[in-house]
Every structure is written in C-alpha cells, then in structure tokens.
N, C-alpha and C positions, 0 to 999 in steps of 0.2 A: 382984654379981649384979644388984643393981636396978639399977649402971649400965648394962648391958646392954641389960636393959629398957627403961630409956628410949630408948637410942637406936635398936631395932628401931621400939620404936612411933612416933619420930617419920619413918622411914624408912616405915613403911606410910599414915601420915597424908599423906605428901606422893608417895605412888604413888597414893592416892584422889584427889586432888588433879589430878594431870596425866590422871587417865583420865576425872575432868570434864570437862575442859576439851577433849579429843579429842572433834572429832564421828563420832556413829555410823557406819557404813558398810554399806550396805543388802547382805544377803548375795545375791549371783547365781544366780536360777534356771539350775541347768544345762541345764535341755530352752529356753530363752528364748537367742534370738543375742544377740551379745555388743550394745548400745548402741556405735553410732557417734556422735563427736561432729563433724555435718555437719546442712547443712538439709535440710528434707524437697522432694522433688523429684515437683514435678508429673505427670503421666502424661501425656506426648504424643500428641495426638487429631488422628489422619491428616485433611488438606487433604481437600474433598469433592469428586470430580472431577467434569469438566464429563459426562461420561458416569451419574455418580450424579444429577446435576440434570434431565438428560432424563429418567432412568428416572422420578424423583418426578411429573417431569408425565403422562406416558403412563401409571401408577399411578393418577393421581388422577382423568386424563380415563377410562380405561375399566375403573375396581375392579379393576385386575391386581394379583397381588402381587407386590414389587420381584422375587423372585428365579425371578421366570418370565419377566423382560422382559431380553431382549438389546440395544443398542446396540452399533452400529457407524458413526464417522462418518469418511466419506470423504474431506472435504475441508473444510477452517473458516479461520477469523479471529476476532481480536479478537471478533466481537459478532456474526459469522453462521456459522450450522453447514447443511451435509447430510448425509446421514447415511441409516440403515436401521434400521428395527427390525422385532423380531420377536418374537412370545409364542409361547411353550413352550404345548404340544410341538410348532410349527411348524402348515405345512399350511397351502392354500389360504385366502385371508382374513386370516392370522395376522402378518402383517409387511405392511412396504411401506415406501416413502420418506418422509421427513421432511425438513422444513424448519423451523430456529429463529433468532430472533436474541433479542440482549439487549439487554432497556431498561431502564434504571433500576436497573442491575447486578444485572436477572433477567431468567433464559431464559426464552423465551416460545415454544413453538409455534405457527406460522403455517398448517403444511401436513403432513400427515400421510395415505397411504393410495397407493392404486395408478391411481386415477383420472387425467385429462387434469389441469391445471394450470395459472392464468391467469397469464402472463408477466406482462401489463401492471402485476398485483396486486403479485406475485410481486418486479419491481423496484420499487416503491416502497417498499419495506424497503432498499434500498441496497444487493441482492446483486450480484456481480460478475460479469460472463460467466463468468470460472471457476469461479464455486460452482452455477451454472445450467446449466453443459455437462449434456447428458445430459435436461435439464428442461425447459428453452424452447430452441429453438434460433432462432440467431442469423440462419437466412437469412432473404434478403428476405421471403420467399411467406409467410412465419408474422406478419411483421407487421404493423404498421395507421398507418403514417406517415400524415403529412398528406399530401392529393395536390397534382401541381403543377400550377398553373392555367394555362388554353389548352393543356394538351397531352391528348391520348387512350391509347388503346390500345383491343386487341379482346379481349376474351375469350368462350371457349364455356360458353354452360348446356343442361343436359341434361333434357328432356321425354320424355313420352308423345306421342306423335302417333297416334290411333287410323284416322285418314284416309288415310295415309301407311303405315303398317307395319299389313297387316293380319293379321298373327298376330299380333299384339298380347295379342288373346284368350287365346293358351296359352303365350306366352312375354312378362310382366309386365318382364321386366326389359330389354328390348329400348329401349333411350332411344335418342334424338335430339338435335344440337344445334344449339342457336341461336345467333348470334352478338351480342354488344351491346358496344357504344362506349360506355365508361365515362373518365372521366377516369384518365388515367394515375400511377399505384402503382407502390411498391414492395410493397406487400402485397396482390399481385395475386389470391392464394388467397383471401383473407378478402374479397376483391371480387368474387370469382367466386361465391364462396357465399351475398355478400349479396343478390347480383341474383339469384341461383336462390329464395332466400328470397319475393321480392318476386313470383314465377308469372310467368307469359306476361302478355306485355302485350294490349292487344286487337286490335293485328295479326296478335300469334303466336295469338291464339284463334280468331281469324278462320281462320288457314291449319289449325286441326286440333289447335295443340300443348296442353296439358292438366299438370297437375301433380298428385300425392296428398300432397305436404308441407301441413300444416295452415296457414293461418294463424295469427301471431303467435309462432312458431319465433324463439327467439334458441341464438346460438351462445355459448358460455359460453365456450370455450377451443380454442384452436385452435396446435396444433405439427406440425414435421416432423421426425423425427430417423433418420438410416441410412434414407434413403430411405421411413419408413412415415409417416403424416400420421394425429396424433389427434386426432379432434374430439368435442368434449363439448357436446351440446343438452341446452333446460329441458326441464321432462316435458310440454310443449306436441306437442314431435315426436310421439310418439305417442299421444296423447289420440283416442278412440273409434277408434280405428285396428284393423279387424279384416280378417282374410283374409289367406292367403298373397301376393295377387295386387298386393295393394296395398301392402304391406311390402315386399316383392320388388321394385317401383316407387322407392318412397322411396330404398329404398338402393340402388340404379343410378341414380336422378338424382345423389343426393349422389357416391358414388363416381367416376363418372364425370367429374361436373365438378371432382374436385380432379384424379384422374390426366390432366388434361389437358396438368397441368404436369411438365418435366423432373426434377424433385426429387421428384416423387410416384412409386412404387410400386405403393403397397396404402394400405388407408385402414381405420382402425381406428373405428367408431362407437359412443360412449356416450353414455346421459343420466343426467348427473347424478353423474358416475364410474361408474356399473352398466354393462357388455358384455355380461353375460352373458343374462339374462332380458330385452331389450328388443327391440319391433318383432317380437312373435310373430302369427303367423298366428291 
C-alpha cells in the first residue's frame, strides 16, 4: 500500500510540474473575430481630382459650400483647364466660364464669369487656340498686331451729323460715316474703334459731324465669335451720360462702326462685364 502511494504521488508531483512550465492561453471572447495573424492595413484615401481643386477655389472666392458648386471642364492640359461652373440651385448670375492654370503644382483661377474676356491677358498664361476656341477668337478683326509700315487702309467711323440729317432730333440713332486713312492692320476692328474713340477731328467738326462718346473711353476687350462681336468698355462710357437720346447715339456709333465689317453681325456692348443695366436713358 504505501508503495502505491508513493508512486501516485510522484506521478502528480510531476503532472504539477509540466503544467508550470505550459504557458497559459488567453480564453477567446466568442462575440470578438477570431485574431488574424497579418499586418494592419492602412485605409486608402481616394486621389483629389482636378474637379475637387477647382470646386476648393470657387468655395473660398465666393463662401459657397463645396456641395452646391458644379464643375464641368470642357477642354484641359497638363496645367491649363476651361471649363464651367455653376452654384446650385442654378439661375441667372449662378454659373458661367472659367479659366485655370497651375503653377507651382496649384490651380489657380485666372477668369471666371460671363463677361467679355481680354485675349491679350488671357495668352500670356500659355493657353492654346484650342483651349480659347469659343473665348478669344482667332480672326484677324479681334486682334491688335503691330501695323506694317508705309502701307494704309480706309475704315468707316460713325457720327451724329445734326447739319446733315435733320431729324436727327427724333431719331438719335441715325449715324453717319466718315472715312479715315489709318495705317494698315490686321486688327482692323480694334482700329476702327480706336479712331471712333479719338471724335471728329476739326474738319469733321467743321462739316457738322459730332460724337456723345465721352472722352477717355478705353476698350477693355474686344472679340468676335459666330458672327457676334463683344465688346467690354471702363465705366468711363457712360459716366453722367443721361437721356434716351444720347444713349441711343452711343450705341449706333459704336455698333455701326464694328458691323462695317464682314465678320460682324450684331454687337453685344458691356462695361465692365455688366449688359444688362448699362447706358440707360
């Protein structure tokens, strides 16, 4: 009997023994997934499109909030975009053209709104006819080349003549043209307007002809695109300019003298981008 004994008890002493020496093993929460043994993997954070960078700046320029501002860009490169936009919920005012490029690998808007557009400005960003179609157009009459020396040409400017057209009185937009020898252009338009700018000289004053364009008129911008010609004056055009009679004058000189040309139309007049409220009686 006690050999017995001894020999259980040294058979438990050394099952103490082996179950020291086992390390514990943590028990598994059943509601907890099971422990993968892999590493932890970062959450991938979607690329910012060039569409989300425009929306950030048109946010920041007019306190929109991102998810009322639309972008749509029609035509890009590398580092120049045009494009459209629009704030929700739409409507008159709410959208218009855009123009961006990037420098120093951030977008930057240049041009933004529904107004005329200064080409000259406009290519010194480095845009390409094709990103400008539609914006500046490329025919001659829109532009402002240097002129070539010793040669001319004629173009017509359009007056009041009160001496000459005597209902003048009840029909203000009845104009007249004068012809002038200017050096010859290709940006024959922007030559026509400059010399309408500049009034009768004091031969044409002498004969009767007369102008209501203010002095110191500058033309800010000047295109023609599908036959219409947009031109954008400082707020100089109409500075104390009151009367239907006189308003009605202004713009049948101006108009006149652009549709002189084969590319002109109709002629769209703003100052300052505004069309709508300017040059009221």
């Amino acid at each position: 009997m006690k050999k017995h004994f001894k020999t259980f008890g040294a058979f438990f002493v050394v099952a103490l023994t082996l179950s020291a020496c086992t390390p514990s093993q943590p028990i598994q929460d059943p509601n907890e997934p099971l422990a993968i043994d892999s590493p932890i993997l970062e959450p991938v954070v979607a690329e910012t499109t060039v569409e989300d960078a425009i929306k950030k700046l048109f946010s920041a320029k007019y306190d929109k909030p991102i998810p009322e501002i639309t972008i749509k860009i029609s035509a890009q490169d590398d580092t120049h975009i045009k494009g459209g936009v629009n704030f929700s919920p739409g409507g008159t005012g709410n959208g218009g053209l855009f123009l961006a490029v990037k420098e120093n690998g951030q977008w930057k808007l240049i041009y933004d709104g529904n107004g005329s557009v200064s080409c000259s400005e406009i290519r010194e960003y480095g845009f390409t006819q094709n990103l400008l179609e539609g914006v500046c157009d490329p025919l001659p009459v829109t532009e402002n080349p240097a002129e070539t020396p010793d040669e001319t040409m004629i173009v017509k400017i359009y007056f009041n003549n009160p001496d000459i057209d005597p209902n003048w009185d009840f029909e203000c937009s009845n104009v007249l043209a004068v012809e002038r020898e200017i050096p010859k252009t290709k940006g024959v338009a922007m030559a026509a307007i400059t010399e309408l700018l500049k009034g009768p000289t004091a031969a044409e004053k002498n004969s009767g002809y007369m102008t209501n364009i203010n002095s110191g008129v500058k033309v800010q911008s000047l295109t023609v695109q599908n036959g219409v010609a947009k031109i954008d004056f400082n707020e100089q055009l109409q500075y104390q300019v009151g009367g239907s009679c006189r308003t009605s004058a202004i713009i049948a000189q101006i108009k006149q003298t652009l549709k002189q040309f084969s590319a002109v139309n109709s002629v769209i007049i703003s100052i300052n981008g505004e069309t709508e409220v300017i040059l009221q009686p």
